[in-house]
Each structure stands twice: as C-alpha cells, then as structure tokens.
N, CA, C and O atoms as a MOPAC input file, in Angstrom:
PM7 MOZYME 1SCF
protein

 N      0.82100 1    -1.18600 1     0.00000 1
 C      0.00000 1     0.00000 1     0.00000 1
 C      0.86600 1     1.25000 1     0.00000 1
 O      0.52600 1     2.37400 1    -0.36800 1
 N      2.10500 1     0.84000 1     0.50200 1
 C      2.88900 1     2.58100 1     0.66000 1
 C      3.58600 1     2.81000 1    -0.35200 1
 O      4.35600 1     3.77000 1    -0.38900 1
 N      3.43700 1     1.97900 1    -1.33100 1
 C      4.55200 1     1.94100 1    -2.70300 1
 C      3.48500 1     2.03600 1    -3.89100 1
 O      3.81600 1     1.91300 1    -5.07000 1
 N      2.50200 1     2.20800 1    -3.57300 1
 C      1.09800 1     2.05900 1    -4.77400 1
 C      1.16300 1     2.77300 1    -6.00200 1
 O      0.62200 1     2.54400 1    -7.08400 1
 N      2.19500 1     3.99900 1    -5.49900 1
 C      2.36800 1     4.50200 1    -6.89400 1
 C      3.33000 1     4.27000 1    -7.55500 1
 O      3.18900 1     4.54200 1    -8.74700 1
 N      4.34700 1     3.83900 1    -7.23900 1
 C      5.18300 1     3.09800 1    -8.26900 1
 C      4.94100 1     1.58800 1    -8.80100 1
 O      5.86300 1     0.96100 1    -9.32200 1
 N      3.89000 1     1.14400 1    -8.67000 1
 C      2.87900 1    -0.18600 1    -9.67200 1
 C      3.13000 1     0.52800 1   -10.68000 1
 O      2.98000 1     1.74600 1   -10.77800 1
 N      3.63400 1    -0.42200 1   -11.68700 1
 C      3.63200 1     0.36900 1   -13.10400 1
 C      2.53300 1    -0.59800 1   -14.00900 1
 O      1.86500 1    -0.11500 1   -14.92300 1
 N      2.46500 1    -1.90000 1   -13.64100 1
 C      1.28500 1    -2.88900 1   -14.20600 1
 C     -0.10000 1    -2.86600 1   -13.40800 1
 O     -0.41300 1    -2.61500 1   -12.24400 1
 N     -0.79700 1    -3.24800 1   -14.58600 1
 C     -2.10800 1    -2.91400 1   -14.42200 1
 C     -2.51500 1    -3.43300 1   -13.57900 1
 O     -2.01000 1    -4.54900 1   -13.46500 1
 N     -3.84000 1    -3.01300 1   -12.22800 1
 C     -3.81900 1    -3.96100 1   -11.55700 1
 C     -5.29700 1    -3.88900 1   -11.17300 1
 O     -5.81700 1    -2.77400 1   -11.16800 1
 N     -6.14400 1    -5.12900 1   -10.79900 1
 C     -7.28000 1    -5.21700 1   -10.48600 1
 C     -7.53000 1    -5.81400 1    -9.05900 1
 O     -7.19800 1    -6.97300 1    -8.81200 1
 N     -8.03400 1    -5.12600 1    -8.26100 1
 C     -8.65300 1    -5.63800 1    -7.07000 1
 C    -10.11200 1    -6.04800 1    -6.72200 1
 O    -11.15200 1    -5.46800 1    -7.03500 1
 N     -9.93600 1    -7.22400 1    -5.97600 1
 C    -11.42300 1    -7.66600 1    -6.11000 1
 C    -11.30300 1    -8.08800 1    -4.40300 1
 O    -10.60600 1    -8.85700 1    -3.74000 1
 N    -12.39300 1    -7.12600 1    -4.13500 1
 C    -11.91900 1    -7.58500 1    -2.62200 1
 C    -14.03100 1    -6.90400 1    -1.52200 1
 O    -14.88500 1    -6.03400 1    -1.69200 1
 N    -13.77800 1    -8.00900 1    -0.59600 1
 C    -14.97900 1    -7.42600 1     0.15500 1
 C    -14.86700 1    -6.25900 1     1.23400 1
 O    -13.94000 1    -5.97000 1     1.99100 1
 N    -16.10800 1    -5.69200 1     1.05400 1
 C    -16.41900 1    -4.29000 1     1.98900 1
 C    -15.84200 1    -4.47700 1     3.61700 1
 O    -15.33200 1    -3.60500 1     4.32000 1
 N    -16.19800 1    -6.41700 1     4.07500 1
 C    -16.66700 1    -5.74200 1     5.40400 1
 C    -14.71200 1    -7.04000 1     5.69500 1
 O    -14.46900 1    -7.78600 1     6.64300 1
 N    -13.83600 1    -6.75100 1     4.47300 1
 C    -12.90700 1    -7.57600 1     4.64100 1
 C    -12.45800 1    -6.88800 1     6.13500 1
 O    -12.79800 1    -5.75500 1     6.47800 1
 N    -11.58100 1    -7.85800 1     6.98900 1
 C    -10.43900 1    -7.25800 1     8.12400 1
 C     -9.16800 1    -7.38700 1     8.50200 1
 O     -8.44300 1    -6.95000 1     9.39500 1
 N     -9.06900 1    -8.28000 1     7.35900 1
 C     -7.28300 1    -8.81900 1     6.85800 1
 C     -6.75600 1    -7.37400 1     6.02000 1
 O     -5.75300 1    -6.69100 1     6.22700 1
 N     -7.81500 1    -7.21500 1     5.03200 1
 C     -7.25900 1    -5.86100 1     3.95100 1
 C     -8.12800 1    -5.26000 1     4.17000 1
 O     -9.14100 1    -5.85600 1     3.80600 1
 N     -8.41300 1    -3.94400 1     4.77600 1
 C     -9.42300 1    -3.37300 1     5.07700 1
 C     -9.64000 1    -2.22700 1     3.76400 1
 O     -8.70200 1    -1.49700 1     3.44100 1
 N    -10.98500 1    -2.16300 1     3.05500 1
 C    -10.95600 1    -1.68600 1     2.22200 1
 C    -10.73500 1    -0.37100 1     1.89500 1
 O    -10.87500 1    -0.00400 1     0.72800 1
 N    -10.28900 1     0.66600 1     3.08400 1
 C     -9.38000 1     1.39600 1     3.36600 1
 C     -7.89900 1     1.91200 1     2.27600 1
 O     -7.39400 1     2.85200 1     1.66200 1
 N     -7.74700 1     0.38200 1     2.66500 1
 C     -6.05900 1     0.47300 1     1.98600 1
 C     -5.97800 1    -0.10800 1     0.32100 1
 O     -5.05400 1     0.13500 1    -0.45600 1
 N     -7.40700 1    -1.06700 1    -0.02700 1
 C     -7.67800 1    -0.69600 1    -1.40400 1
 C     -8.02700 1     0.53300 1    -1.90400 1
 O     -7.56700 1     0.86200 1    -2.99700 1
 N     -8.55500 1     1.06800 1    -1.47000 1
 C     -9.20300 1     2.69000 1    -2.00600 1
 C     -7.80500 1     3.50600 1    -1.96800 1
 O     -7.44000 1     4.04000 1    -3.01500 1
 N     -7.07100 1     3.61500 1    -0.89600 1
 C     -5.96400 1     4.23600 1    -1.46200 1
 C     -4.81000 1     4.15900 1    -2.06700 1
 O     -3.99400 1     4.98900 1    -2.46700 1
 N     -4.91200 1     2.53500 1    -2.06500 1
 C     -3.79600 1     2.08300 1    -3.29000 1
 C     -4.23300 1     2.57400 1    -4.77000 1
 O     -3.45300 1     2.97100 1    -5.63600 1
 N     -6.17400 1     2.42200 1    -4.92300 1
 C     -6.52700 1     2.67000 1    -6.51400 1
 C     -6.27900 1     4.56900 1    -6.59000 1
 O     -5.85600 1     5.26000 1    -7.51700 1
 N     -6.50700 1     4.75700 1    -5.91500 1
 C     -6.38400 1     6.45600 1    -5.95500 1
 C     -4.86500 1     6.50500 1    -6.12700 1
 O     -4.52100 1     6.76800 1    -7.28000 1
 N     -3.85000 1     6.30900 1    -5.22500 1
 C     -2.21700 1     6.61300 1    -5.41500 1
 C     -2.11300 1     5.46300 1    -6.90100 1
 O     -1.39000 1     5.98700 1    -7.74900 1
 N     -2.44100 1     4.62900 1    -7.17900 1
 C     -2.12400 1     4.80700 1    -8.75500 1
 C     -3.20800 1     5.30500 1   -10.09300 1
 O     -3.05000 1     5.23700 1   -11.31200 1
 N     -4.10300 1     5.71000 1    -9.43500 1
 C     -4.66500 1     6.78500 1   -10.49600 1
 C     -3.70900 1     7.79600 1   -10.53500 1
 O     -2.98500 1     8.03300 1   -11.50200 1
 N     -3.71600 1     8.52500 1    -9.23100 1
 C     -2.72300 1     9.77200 1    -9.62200 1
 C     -1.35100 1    10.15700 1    -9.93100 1
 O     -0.71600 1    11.21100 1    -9.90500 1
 N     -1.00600 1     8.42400 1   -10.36100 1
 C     -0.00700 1     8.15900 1   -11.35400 1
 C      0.02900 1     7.84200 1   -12.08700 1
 O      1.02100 1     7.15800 1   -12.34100 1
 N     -0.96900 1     8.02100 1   -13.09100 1
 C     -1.69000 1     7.48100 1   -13.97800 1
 C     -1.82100 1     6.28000 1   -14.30700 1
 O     -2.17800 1     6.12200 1   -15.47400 1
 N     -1.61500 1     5.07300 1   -13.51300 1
 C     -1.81400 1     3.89100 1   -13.78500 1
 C     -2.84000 1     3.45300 1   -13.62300 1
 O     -3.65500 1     4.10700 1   -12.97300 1
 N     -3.24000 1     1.98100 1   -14.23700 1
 C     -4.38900 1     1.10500 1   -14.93200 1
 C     -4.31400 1     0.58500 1   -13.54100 1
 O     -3.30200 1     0.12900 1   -13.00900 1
 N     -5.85300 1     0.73800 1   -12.84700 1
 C     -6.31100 1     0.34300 1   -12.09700 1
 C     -7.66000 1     0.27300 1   -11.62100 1
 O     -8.27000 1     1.26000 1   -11.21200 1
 N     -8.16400 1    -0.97200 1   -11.67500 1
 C     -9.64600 1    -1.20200 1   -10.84300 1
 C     -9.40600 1    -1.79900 1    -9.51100 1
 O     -8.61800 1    -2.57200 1    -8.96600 1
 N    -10.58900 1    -0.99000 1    -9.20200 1
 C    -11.03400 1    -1.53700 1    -7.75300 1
 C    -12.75800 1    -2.18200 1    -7.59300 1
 O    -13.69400 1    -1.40400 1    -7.77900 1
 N    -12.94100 1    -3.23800 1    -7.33800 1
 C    -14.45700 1    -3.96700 1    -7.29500 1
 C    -14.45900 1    -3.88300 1    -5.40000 1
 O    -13.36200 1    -3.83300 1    -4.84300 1
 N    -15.03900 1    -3.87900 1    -5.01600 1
 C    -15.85700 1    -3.78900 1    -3.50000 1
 C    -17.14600 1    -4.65500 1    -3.53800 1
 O    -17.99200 1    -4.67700 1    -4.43200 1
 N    -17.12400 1    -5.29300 1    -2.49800 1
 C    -18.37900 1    -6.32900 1    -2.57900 1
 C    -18.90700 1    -6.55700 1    -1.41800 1
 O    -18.41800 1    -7.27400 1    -0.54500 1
 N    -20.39800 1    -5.67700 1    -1.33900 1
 C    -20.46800 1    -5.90200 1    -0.01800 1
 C    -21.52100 1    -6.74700 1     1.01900 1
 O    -22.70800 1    -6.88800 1     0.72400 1
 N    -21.10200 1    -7.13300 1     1.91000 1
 C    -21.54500 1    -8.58700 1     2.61200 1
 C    -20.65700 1    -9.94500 1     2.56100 1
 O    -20.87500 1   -11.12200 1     2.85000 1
 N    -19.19700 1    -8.98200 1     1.89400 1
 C    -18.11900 1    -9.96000 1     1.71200 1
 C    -17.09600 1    -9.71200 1     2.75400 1
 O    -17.19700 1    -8.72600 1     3.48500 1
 N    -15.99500 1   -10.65700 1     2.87900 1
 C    -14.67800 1   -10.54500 1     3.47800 1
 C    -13.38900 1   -10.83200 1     3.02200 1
 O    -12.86500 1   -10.44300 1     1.97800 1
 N    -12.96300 1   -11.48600 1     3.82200 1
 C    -11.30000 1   -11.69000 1     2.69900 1
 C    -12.40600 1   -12.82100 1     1.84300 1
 O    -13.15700 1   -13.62400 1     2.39900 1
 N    -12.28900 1   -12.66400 1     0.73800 1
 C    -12.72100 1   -13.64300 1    -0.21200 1
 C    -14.04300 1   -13.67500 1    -0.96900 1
 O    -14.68400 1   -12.75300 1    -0.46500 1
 N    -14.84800 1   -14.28800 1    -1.98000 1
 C    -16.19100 1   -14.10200 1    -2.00100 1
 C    -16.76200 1   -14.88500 1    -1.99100 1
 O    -16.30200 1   -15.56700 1    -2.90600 1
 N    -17.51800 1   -15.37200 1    -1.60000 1
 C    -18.77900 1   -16.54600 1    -1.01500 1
 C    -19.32200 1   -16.30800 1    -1.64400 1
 O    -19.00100 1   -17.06900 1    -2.55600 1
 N    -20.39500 1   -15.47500 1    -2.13400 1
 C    -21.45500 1   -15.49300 1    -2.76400 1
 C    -21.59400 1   -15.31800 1    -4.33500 1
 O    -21.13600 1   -14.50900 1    -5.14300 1
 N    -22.60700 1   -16.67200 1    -4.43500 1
 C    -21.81600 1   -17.03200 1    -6.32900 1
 C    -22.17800 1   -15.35800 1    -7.26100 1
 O    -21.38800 1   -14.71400 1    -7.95200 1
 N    -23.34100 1   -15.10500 1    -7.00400 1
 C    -23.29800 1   -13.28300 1    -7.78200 1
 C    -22.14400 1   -12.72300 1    -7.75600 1
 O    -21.75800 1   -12.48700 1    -8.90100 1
 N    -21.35200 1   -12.37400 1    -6.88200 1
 C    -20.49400 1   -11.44000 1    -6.33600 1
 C    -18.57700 1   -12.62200 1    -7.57400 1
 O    -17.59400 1   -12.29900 1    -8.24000 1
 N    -19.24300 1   -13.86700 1    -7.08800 1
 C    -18.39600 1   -14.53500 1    -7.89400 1
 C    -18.36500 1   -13.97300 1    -9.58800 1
 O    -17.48500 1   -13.38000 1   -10.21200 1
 N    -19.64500 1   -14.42100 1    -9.96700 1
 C    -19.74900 1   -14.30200 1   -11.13200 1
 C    -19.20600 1   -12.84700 1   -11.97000 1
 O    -18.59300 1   -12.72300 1   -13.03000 1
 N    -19.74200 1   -11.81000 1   -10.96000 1
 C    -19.40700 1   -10.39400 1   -11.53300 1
 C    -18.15200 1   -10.21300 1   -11.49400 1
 O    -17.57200 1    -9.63400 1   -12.41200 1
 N    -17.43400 1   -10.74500 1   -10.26900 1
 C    -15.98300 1   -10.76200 1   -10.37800 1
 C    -15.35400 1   -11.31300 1   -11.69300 1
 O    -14.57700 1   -10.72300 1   -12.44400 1
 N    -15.80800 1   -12.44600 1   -11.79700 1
 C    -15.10100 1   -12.83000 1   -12.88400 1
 C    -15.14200 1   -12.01200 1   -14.37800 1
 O    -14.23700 1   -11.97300 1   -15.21200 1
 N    -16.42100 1   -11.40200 1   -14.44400 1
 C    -16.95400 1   -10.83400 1   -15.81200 1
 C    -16.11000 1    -9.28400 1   -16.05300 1
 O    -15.87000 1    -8.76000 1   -17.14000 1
 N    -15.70500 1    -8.68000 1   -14.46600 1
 C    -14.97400 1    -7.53000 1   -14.32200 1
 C    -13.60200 1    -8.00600 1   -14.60800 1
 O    -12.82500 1    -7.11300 1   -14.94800 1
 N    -13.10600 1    -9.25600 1   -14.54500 1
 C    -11.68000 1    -9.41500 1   -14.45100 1
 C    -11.60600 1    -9.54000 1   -16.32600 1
 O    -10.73400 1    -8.87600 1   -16.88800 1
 N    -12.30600 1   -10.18000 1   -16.95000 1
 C    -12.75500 1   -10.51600 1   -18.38400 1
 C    -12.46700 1    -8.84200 1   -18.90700 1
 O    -11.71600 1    -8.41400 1   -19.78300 1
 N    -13.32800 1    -8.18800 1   -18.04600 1
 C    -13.60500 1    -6.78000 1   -18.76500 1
 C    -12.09200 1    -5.94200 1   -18.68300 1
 O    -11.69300 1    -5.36200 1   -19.69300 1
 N    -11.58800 1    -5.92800 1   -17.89200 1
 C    -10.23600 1    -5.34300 1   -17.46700 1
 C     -9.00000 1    -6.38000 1   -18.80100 1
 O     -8.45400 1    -5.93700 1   -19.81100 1
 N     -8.96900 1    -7.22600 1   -18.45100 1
 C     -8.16700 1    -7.75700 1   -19.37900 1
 C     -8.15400 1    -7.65900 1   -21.15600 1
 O     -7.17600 1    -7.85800 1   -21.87600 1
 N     -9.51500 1    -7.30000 1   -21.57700 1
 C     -9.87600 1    -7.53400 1   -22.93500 1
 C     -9.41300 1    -5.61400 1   -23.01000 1
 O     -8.91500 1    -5.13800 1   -24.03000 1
 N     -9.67800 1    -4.83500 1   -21.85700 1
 C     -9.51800 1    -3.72100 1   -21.90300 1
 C     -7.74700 1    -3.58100 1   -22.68700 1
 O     -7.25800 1    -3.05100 1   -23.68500 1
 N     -7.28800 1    -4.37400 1   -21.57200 1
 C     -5.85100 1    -4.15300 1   -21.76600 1
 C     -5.27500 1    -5.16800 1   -22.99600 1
 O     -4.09900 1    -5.05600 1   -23.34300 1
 N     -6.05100 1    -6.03400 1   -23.55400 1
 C     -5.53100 1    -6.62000 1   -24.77900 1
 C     -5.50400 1    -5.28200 1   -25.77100 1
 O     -4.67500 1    -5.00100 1   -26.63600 1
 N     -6.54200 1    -4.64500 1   -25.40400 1
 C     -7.71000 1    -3.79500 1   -26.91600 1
 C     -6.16700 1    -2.43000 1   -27.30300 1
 O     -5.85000 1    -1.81800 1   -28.32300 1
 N     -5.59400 1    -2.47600 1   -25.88100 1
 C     -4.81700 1    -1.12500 1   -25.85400 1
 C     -3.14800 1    -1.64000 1   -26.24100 1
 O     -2.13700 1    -0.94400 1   -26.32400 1
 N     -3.30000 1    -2.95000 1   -26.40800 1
 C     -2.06700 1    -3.59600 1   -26.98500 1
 C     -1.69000 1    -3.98800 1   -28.50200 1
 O     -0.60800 1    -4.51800 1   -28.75200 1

C-alpha cells in the first residue's frame, strides 16, 4: 500500500467491503495513489463480503470484471 504509486502494471482488485485482513481502506488508497499516477487500475468492493467471495453473484461479476479489465488491456495492446 505505501509503494502504490510506483505499480507500473495494471492492476485489479477484487476484494470485500466488510474484509479485516485488507481493510478496504487500503484498497481505495492504493486505486487512488495509482490513479494519480496514472496507472491502470480497478477496484471492485463487494459488499456482505470478506477476505474472499462466497457469494456465487459477487463470484460471477468478479469474474466478468476481471474478463472486462483484461480484454480492456488486450484492446490497448
């Protein structure tokens, strides 16, 4: 988290709201310190989740966001 802006690869986080291992805290300001370095970054939040996702919706969208991010970054290659 204290180095977030020197990520130079793209990076996607998929992580739950009510996590307490990574508190979603320190995702939000990892995606912000590499926005404002202009780097490729999503952040997904899921909430009624924790470290991980249980619930197959929250699964599924994950996966369709990780699809979407990647085809993003093929499209720009």
């Amino acid at each position: 988290m204290h180095h977030a802006a020197r990520i130079a690869a793209p990076l996607i986080m998929i992580q739950g709201r009510e996590d307490r291992i990574v508190p979603p805290a320190q995702a939000e300001a990892m995606a912000a310190a590499m926005a404002a370095q202009g780097g490729l970054c999503a952040l997904h939040l899921y909430p009624g989740e924790g470290h991980g996702l249980r619930q197959a919706a929250h699964r599924a969208h994950a996966i369709e966001a990780e699809s979407a991010f990647l085809q993003r970054l093929l499209a720009a290659h």
